[in-house]
N, C-alpha and C positions, 0 to 999 in steps of 0.2 A: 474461565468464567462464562457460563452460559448468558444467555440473552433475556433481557425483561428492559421493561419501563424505566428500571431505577439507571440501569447503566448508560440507556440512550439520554436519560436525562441529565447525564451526568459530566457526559460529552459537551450535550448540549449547553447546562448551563458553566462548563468551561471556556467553550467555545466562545456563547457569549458575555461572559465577562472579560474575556478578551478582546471582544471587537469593543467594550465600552473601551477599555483600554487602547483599543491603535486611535481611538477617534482622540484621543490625549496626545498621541504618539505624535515625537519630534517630524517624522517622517513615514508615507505608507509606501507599499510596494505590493503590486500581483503579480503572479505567473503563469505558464505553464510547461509542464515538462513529460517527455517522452521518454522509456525507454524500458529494460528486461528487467521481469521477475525471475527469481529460481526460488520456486516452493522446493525446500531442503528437503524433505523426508516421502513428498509424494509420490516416488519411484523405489524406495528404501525396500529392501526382501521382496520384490516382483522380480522371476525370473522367468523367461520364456512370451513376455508379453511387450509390446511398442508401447515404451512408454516414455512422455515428455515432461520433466517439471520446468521447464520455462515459458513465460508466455509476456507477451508485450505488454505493458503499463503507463498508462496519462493520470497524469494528476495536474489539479487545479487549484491554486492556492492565492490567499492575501493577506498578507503582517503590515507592523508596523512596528518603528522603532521607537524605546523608550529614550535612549542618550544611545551615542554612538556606540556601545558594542555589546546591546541586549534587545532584544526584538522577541514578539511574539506572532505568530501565525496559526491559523486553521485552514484546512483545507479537505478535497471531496479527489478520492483515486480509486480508481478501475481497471482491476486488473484481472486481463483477458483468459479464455483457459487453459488448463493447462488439463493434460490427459494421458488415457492408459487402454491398449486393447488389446486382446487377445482371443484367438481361438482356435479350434480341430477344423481343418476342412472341413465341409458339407455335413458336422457333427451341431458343433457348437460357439457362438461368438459373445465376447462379453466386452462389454466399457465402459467408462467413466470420465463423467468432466466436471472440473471445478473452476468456476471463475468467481471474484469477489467484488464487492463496494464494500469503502472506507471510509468516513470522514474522521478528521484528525484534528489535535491544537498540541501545539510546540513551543518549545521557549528556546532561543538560538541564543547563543554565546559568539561573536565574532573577535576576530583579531585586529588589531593595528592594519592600516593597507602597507601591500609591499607593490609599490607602482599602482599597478590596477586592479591589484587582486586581492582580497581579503577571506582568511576562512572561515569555516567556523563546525560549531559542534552541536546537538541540538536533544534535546529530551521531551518526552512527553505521552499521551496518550491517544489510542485509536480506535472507535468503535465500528467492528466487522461484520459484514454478512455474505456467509460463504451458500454459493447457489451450485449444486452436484446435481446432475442428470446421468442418472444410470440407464442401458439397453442389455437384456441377455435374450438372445436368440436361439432357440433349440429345434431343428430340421426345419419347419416353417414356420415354427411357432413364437411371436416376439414381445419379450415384456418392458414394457419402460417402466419409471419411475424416477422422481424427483424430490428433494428437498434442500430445505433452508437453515441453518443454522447461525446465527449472529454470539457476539459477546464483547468484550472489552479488554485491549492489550496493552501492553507497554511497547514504546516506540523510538527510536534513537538514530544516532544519522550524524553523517559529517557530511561537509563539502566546500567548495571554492564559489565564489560569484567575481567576474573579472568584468569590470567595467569598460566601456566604450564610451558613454555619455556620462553626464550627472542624473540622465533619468530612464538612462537604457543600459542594461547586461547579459548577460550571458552566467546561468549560474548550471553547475556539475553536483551533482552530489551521491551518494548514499547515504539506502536506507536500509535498516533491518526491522523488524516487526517480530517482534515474538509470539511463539503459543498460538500463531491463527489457526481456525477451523475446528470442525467436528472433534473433539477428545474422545469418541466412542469408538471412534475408529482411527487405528494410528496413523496411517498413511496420511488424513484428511487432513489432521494437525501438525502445524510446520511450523519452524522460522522461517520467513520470508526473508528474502538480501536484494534488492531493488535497486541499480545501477539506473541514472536518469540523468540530461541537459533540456533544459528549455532557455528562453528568454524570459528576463524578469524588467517590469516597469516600474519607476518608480515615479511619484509623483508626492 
């Protein structure tokens, strides 16, 4: 689904009926969390060329709970590029990078604690804008270019949050993203699978 007004709005006004919602909520919580992307498909049929789909990923988020084991959350992720080069010695040189921003809203489902630790599963949606910078170089002569494409995916994830305090954690998770980027060009369009830990506060 490509990018317009209605979809950012749409986010948007998920988003914030959600924060009307934590501000109800039994309890809130923020975080932040570090860790790898693998754009699945943006190395797919390139042979002969360096090329990486992994790239490191922060995301920033804050929910709240409704009764103990439903919570809702939005949040803002950035994830770094990932890329592809190739060329002929002293012929020809070409490449490509793509890195993205996110912002997201989720509905978590957790479990019962077992000691300190509780899971949970999560669903939702994520409005994307993928940023590609291309260079081809031919004997001394070199072209850039660049663009923007955004749109609206589905969004899903599990993971663990294991407790130390009543208002401090440690939470692990994944994530997958469907369908991001460019559809005009297959490589650019992927599932994403987002391996991440941060610290989470609650309050």
């Amino acid at each position: 689904m490509k990018t317009g007004k209605l979809m950012a709005s749409l986010v948007a006004g998920v988003a914030l009926s959600g924060s009307a919602s934590m501000a109800l909520a039994q309890q809130g919580y923020a975080g932040i969390s570090l860790g790898q992307a693998e754009v699945k498909a943006f190395c797919d049929g390139w042979s002969g060329v360096d090329c990486d789909d992994t790239a490191l990923s922060g995301r920033l988020y804050a929910g709240g709970f409704f009764d103990k084991y439903l919570a809702f959350e939005a949040g803002y992720r950035y994830i770094d590029e990932t890329s592809a080069e190739g060329a002929i010695p002293d012929v020809v040189s070409a490449g490509i990078d793509a890195s993205y921003h996110m912002f997201d809203s989720s509905l978590l489902v957790f479990t019962p604690e077992f000691g300190p630790v509780r899971l949970f599963a999560k669903a939702g949606l994520q409005f994307w804008r993928q940023d590609v910078d291309a260079k081809l170089t031919v004997l001394s002569e070199s072209f850039n270019g660049s663009e923007q494409e955004s749109g609206l995916a589905f969004r899903t994830g599990a993971g663990a949050t294991i407790d130390f305090t009543e208002s401090f954690g440690l939470r692990l998770e994944w994530d997958y993203l469907q369908n991001v980027g460019d559809d005009v060009i297959d490589n650019l369009e992927s599932d994403i699978h987002i391996f991440s830990v941060g610290p989470e506060f609650r309050f």
